[in-house]
C-alpha positions as CSV (number, residue, x, y, z in Angstrom):
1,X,-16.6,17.9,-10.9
2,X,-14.8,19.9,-13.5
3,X,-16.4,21.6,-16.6
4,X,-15.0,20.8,-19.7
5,X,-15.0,23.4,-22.2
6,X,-13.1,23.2,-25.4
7,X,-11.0,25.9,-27.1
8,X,-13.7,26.7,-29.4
9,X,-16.0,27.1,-26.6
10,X,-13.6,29.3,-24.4
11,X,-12.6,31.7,-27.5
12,X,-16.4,32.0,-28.2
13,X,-17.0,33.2,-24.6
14,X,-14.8,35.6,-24.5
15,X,-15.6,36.9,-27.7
16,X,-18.9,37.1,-26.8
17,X,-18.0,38.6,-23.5
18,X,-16.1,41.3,-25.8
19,X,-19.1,42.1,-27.7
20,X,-21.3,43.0,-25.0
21,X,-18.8,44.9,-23.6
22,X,-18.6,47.1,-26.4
23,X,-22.4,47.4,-26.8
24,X,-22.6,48.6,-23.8
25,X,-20.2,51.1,-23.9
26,X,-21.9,52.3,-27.0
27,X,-25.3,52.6,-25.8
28,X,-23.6,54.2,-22.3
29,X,-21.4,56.8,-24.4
30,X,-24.8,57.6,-26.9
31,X,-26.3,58.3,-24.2
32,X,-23.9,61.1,-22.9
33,X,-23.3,62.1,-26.4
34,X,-25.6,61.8,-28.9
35,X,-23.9,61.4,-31.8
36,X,-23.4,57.7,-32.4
37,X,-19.9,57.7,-34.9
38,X,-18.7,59.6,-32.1
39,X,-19.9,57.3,-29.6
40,X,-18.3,54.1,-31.9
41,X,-15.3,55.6,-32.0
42,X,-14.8,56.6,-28.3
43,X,-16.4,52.8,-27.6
44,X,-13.8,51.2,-30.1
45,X,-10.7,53.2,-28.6
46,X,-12.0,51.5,-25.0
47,X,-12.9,48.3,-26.4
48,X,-9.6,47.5,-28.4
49,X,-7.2,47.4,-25.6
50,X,-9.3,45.7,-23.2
51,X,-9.6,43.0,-26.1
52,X,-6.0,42.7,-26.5
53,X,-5.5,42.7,-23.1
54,X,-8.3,39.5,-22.7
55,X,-7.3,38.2,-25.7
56,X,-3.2,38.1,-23.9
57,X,-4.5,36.3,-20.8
58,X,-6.6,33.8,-22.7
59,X,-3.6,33.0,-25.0
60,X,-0.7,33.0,-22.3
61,X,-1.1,29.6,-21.4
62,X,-1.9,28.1,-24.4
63,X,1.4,29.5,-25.6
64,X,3.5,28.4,-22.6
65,X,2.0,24.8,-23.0
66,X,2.9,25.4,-27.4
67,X,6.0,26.2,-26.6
68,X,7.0,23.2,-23.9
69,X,5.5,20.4,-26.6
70,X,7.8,22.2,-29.0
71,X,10.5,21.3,-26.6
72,X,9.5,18.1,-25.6
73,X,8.9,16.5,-29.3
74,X,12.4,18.2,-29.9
75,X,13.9,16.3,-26.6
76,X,12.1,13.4,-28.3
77,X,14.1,14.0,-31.7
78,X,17.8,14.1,-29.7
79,X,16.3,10.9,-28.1
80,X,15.9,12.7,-24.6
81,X,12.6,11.1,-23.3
82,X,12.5,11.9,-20.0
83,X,10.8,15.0,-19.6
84,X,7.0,14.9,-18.6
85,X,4.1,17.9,-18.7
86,X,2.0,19.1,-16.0
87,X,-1.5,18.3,-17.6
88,X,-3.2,21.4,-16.1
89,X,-5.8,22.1,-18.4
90,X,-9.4,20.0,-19.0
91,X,-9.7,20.6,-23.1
92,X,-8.0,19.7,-26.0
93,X,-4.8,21.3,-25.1
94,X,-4.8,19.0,-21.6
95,X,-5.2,16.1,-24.0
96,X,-2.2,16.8,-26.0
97,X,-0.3,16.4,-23.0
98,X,-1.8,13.6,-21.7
99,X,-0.9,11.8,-25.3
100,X,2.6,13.5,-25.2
101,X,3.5,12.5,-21.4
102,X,2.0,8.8,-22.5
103,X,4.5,8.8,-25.6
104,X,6.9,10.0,-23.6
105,X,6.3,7.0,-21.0
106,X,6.3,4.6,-23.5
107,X,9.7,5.6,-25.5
108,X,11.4,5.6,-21.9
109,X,9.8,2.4,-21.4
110,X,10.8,0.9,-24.8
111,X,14.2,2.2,-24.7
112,X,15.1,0.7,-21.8
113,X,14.1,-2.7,-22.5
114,X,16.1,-2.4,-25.8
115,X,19.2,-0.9,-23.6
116,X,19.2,-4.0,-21.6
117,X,18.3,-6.4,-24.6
118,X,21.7,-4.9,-26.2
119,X,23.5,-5.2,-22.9
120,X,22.1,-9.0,-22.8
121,X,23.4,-9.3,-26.2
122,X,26.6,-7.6,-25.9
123,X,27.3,-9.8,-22.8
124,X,26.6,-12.9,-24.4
125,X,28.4,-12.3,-27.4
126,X,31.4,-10.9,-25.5
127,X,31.5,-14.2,-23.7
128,X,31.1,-16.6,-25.6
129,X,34.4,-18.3,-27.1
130,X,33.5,-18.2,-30.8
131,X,35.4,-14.9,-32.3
132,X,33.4,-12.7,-33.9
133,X,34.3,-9.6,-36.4
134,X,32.7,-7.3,-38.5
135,X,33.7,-4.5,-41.0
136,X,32.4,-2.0,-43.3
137,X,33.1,-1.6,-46.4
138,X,36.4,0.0,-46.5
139,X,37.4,-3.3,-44.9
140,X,37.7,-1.6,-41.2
141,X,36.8,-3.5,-38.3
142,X,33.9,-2.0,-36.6
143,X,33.0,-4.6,-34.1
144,X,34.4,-7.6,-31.9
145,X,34.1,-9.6,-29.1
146,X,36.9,-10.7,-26.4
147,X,37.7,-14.0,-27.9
148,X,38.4,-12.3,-31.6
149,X,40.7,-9.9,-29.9
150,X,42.7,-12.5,-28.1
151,X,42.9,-14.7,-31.2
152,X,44.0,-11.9,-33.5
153,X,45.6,-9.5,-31.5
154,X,47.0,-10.9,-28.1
155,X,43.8,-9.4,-26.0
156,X,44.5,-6.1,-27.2
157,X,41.7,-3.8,-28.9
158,X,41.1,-4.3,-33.0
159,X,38.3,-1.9,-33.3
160,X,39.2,0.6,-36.2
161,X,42.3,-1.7,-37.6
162,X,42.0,-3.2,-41.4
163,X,41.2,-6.9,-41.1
164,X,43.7,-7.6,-43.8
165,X,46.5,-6.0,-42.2
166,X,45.5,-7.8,-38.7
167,X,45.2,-11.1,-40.9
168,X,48.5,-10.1,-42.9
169,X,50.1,-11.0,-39.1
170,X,48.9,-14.0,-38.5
171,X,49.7,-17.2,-39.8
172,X,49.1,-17.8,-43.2
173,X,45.7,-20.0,-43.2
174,X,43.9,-17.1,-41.7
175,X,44.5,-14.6,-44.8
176,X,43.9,-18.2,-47.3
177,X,40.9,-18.7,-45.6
178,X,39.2,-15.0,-45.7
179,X,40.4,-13.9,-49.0
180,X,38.8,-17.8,-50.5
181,X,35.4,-16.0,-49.7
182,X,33.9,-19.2,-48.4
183,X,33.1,-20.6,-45.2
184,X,34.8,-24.0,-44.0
185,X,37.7,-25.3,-41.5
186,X,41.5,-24.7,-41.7
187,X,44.1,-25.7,-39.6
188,X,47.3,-24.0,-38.3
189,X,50.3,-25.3,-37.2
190,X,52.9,-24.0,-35.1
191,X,56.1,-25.1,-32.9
192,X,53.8,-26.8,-30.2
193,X,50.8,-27.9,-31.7
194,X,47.9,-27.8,-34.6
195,X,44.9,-26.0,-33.8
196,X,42.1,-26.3,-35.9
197,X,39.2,-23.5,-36.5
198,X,35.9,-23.3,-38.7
199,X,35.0,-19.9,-40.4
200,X,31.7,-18.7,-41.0
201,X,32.1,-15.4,-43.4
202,X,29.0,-13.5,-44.6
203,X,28.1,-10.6,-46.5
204,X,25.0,-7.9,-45.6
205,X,24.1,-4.8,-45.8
206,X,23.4,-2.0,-42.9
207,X,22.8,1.8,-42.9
208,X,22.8,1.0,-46.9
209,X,26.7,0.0,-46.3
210,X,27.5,-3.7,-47.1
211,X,29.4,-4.9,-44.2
212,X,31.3,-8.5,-43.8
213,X,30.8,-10.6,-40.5
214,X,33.5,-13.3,-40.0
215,X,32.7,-15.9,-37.5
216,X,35.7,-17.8,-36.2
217,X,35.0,-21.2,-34.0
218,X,38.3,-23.5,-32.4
219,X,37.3,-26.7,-33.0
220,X,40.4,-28.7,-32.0
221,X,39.4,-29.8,-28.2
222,X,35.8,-30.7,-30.1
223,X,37.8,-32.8,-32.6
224,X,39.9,-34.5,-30.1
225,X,36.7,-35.2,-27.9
226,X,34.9,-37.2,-30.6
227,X,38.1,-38.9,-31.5
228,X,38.5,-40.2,-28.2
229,X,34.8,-40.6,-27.8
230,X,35.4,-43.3,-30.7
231,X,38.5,-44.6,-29.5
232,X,36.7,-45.6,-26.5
233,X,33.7,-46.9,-28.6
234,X,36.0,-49.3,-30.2
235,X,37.7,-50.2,-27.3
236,X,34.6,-51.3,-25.6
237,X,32.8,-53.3,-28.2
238,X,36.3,-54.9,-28.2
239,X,36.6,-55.6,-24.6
240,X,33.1,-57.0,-24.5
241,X,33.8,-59.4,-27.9
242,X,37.5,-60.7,-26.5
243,X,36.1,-60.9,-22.6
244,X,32.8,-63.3,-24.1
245,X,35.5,-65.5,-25.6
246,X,38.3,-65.5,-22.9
247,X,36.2,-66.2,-20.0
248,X,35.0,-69.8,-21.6
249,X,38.8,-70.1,-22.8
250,X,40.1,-69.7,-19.2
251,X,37.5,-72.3,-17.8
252,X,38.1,-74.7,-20.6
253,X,41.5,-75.0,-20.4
254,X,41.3,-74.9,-15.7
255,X,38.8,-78.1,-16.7
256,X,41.4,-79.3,-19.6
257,X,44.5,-79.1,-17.3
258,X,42.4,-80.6,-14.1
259,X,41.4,-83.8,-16.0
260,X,45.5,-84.2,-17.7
261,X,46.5,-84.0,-14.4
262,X,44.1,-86.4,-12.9
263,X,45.0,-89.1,-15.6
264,X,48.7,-88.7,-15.7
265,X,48.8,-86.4,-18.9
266,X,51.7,-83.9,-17.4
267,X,52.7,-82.3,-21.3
268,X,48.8,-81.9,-22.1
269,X,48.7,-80.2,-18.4
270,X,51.5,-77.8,-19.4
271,X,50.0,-77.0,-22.8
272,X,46.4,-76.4,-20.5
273,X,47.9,-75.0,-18.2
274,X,50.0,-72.2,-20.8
275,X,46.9,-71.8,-22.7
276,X,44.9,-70.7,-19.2
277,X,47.2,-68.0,-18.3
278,X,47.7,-66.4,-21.9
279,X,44.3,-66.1,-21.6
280,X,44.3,-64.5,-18.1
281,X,47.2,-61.9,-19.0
282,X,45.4,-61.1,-22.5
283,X,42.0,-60.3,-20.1
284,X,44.8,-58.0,-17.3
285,X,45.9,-56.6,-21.0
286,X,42.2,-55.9,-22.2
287,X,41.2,-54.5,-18.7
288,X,43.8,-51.7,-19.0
289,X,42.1,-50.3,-22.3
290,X,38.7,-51.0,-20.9
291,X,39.9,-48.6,-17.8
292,X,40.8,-46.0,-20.3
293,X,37.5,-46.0,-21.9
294,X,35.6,-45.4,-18.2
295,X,38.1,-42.8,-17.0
296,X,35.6,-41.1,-14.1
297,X,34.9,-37.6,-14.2
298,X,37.4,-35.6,-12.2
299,X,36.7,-34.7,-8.5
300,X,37.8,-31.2,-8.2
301,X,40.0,-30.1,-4.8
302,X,41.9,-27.1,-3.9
303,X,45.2,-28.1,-4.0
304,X,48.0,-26.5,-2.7
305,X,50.5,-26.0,-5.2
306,X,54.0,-26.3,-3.7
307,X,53.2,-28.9,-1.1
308,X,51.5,-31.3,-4.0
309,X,54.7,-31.4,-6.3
310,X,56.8,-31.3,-2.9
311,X,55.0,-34.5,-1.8
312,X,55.5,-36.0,-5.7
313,X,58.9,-35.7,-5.4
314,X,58.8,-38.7,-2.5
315,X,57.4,-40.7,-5.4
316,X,59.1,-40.1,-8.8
317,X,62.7,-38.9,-8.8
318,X,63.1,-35.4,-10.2
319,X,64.2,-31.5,-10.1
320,X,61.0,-29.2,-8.7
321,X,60.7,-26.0,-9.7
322,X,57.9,-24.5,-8.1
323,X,57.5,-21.5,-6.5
324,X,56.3,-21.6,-2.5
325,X,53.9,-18.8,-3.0
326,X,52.3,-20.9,-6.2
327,X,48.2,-19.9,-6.1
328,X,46.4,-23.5,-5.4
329,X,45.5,-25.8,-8.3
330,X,41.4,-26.8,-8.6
331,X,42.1,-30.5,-9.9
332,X,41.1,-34.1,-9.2
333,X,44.5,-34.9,-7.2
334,X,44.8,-38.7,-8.0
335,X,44.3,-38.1,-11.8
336,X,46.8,-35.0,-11.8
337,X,49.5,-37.3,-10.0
338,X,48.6,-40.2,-12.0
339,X,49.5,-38.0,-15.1
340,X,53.0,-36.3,-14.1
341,X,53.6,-39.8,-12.8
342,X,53.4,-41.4,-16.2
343,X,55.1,-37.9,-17.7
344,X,58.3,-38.2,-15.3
345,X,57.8,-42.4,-15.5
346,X,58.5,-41.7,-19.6
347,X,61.3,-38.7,-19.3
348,X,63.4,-41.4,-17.2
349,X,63.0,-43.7,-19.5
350,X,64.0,-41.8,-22.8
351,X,66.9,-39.8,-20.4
352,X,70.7,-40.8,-19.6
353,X,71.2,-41.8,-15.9
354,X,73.3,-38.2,-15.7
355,X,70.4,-36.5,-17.0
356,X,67.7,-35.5,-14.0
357,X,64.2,-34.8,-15.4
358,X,63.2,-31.5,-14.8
359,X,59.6,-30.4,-13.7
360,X,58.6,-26.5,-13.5
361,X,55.7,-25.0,-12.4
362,X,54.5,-21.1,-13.5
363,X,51.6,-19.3,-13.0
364,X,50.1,-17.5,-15.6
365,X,47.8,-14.7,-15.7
366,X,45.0,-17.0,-16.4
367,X,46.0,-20.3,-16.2
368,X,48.9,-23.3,-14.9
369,X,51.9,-24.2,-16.7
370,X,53.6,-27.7,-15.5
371,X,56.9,-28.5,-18.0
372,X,58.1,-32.2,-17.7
373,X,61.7,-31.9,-19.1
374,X,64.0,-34.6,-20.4
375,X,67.7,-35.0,-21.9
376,X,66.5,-38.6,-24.0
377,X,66.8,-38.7,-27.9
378,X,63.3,-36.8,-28.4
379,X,60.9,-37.5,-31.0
380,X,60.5,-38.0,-34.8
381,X,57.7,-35.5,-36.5
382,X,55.6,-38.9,-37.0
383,X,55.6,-39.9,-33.5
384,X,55.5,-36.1,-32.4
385,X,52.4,-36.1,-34.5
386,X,50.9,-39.6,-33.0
387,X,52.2,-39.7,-29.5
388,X,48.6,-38.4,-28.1
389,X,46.4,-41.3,-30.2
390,X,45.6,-44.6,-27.9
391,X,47.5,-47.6,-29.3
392,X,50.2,-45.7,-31.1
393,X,53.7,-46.3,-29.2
394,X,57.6,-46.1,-29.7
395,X,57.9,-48.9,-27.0
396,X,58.3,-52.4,-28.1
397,X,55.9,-53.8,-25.3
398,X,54.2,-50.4,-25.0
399,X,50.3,-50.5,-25.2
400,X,49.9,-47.1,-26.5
401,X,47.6,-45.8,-23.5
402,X,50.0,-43.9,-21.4
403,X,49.9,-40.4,-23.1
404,X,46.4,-40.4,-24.6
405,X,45.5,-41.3,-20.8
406,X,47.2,-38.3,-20.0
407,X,45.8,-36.1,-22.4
408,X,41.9,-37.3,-21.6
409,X,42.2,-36.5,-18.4
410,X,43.9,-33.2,-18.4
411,X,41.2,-32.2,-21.1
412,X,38.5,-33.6,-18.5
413,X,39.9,-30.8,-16.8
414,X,39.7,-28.1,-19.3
415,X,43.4,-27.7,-19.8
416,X,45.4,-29.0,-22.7
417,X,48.5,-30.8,-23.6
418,X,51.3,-30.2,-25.9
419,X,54.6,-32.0,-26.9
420,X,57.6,-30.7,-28.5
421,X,61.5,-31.5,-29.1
422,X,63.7,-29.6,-26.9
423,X,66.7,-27.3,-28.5
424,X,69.8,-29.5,-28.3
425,X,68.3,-32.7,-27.5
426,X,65.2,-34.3,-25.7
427,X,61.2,-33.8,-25.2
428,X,59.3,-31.1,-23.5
429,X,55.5,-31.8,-22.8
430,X,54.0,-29.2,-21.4
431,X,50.4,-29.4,-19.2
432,X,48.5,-25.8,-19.1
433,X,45.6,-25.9,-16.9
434,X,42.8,-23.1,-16.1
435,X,42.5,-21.7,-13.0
436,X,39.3,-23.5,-12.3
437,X,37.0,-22.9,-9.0
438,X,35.6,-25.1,-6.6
């Protein structure tokens, strides 16, 4: 087992040690020469080297272990933690580095927790698909995620650009909406469609700096969703009221038209008989509403590209374009074909019989683009504007189903759908779906 002596204790020993020494080189050199200044003097010319010379050894390590704290708490100050001390001494001095190597420990520890904290938030906020931006106070952007660069700047990097001059080239509801100072939702149109976003704007202040964050959130698919999520309320409730009454209705007038029939009533029969299948076409009618309010979730399948509009063209008459090295499509099959069916259905409807629909298909970096082009009269800006909501149609026996169909279940499928009048004449409606994964 180790002694432990403290400092005080070690510098008192050898002082002492010291002291004796020179006593007993003064009674040694009295002894040879007996005058005693003499003797002091001759001791203290012996005695004072051999002190420095103890008094070196003793502080040599103290000093080297001084002088590597004074390194390590100036490691500490450039945040450099990882440099630890031999503890090789039992006294005070060993506990210093014991406490230092301990602090050190628990700085690296500490640091790397928050390193990883801010790589978990980092990750998450470069992720997720609300934009995000910051600035200082010279109005520069100092911070943003992925989604705020490709809302604001095609993808490309924004750090160190004013916000007003990014917002100066966008459309005009962005600069409206930051410069108002208040947080709320705006909507912008353009040639294809209207996209609607919420801003969250806020002020703070950091490093004794007030710095704005601007919090920008799409809100259009979220929108659509609840409107067809009450669509589809109504439309049930009014399936279930009409169905209660029908069904009676139908059996009422079979039993009406059975007992005309059996007592020679043939006109009553007729008017029965009329009344029955109204009531049986208005419940075929109801039953293809009711169908759009329990559209199933889409199955996903790899689907190979070229063969799948190849195959479509045995069904619906129109010109492919489609490339044969196409990636596949991830997509319930049935639904997709049930949509460019109804698509190509309504372009040869609206076209001339010299006019073939048109159907393209492009891969993007990041996602599907399928074009269903026709040569018909095209759309007003009111029906442009209504085409997507259930029961709105231009058809005169039309139920007003077919596109919002279409437009539920490409957004089942994360993708979106967009209609627009074609330069000299006709309708484009372009379908742009994500490249999803099994």
């Amino acid at each position: 087992m180790k002694i432990r002596l403290s400092l005080e204790a070690q510098l008192s020993l050898v002082i002492t040690a010291i002291t004796i020494v020179a006593i007993a080189l003064i009674t040694t050199i009295h002894y040879w020469v007996e005058d005693l200044w003499a003797a002091t003097i001759l001791s203290a010319a012996l005695t004072i080297p051999l002190t420095l010379l103890l008094l070196r050894r003793f502080m040599h390590p103290i000093n080297r272990i001084l002088s590597s704290l004074n390194d390590g708490f100036q490691n500490f100050l450039d945040n450099d933690f990882s440099v630890s001390l031999a503890k090789t001494r039992n006294d005070e001095l060993g506990e210093l580095v014991g406490v230092y190597n301990r602090v050190g420990e628990i700085l690296r520890t500490e640091r790397l927790n928050l390193y990883q904290r801010e790589l978990l938030l980092d990750t998450v906020i470069q992720t997720t698909p609300l934009s995000l931006v910051l600035t200082d106070n010279t109005d520069a952007i100092i911070y943003s995620n992925s989604a705020a660069k490709q809302l604001l700047h095609q993808g490309k990097a924004i750090n160190g650009i004013a916000f007003q001059k990014l917002l100066s080239q966008q459309p005009d509801p962005f600069l409206r909406s930051v410069n108002s100072g208040q947080s709320g939702l705006f909507t912008v149109t353009d040639k294809e469609q209207i996209e609607t976003y919420h801003l969250t704007q806020s002020q703070f202040l950091l490093n004794g700096r007030q710095h704005r964050l601007f919090l920008f959130k799409t809100l259009t698919k979220e929108i659509n969703r609840q409107e067809v999520a009450t669509w589809k309320k109504v439309i049930r409730l009014i399936s279930h009221e009409l169905n209660n009454s029908l069904a009676p209705i139908t059996s009422l007038a079979h039993s009406g038209k059975t007992l005309c029939e059996r007592q020679g009533e043939e006109k009553l029969s007729s008017i029965f008989s009329t009344m029955g299948e109204r009531a049986r076409y208005l419940q075929t009618f109801i039953e293809g509403y009711a169908k759009f309010a329990r559209l199933p979730k889409p199955q996903i399948q790899r689907i190979e590209s070229y063969s799948f509009f190849s195959d479509l063209t045995q069904i619906s008459n129109f010109e492919l374009s489609c490339p044969l090295d196409s990636p596949p499509i991830f997509a319930d099959p049935a639904q997709l074909q049930q949509v460019l069916i109804n698509l190509i259905k309504n372009a040869h409807e609206a076209s001339e019989s010299d006019n073939p629909v048109q159907v393209s298909v492009t891969f993007l970096n990041d996602c599907f683009e399928i074009k269903v082009k026709d040569r018909g009269k095209g759309m007003s800006e009111k029906n442009l504007a209504n085409a997507l909501l259930p029961f709105y149609s231009t058809k005169a026996e039309g139920t007003g189903l077919g596109l919002p169909l279409c437009r539920e279940i490409i957004e089942a499928h994360g993708g979106k759908i967009m209609i627009v009048n074609r330069n000299g004449g006709g309708l484009k409606v372009t379908i742009v779906l994500p490249l999803l994964k099994n």
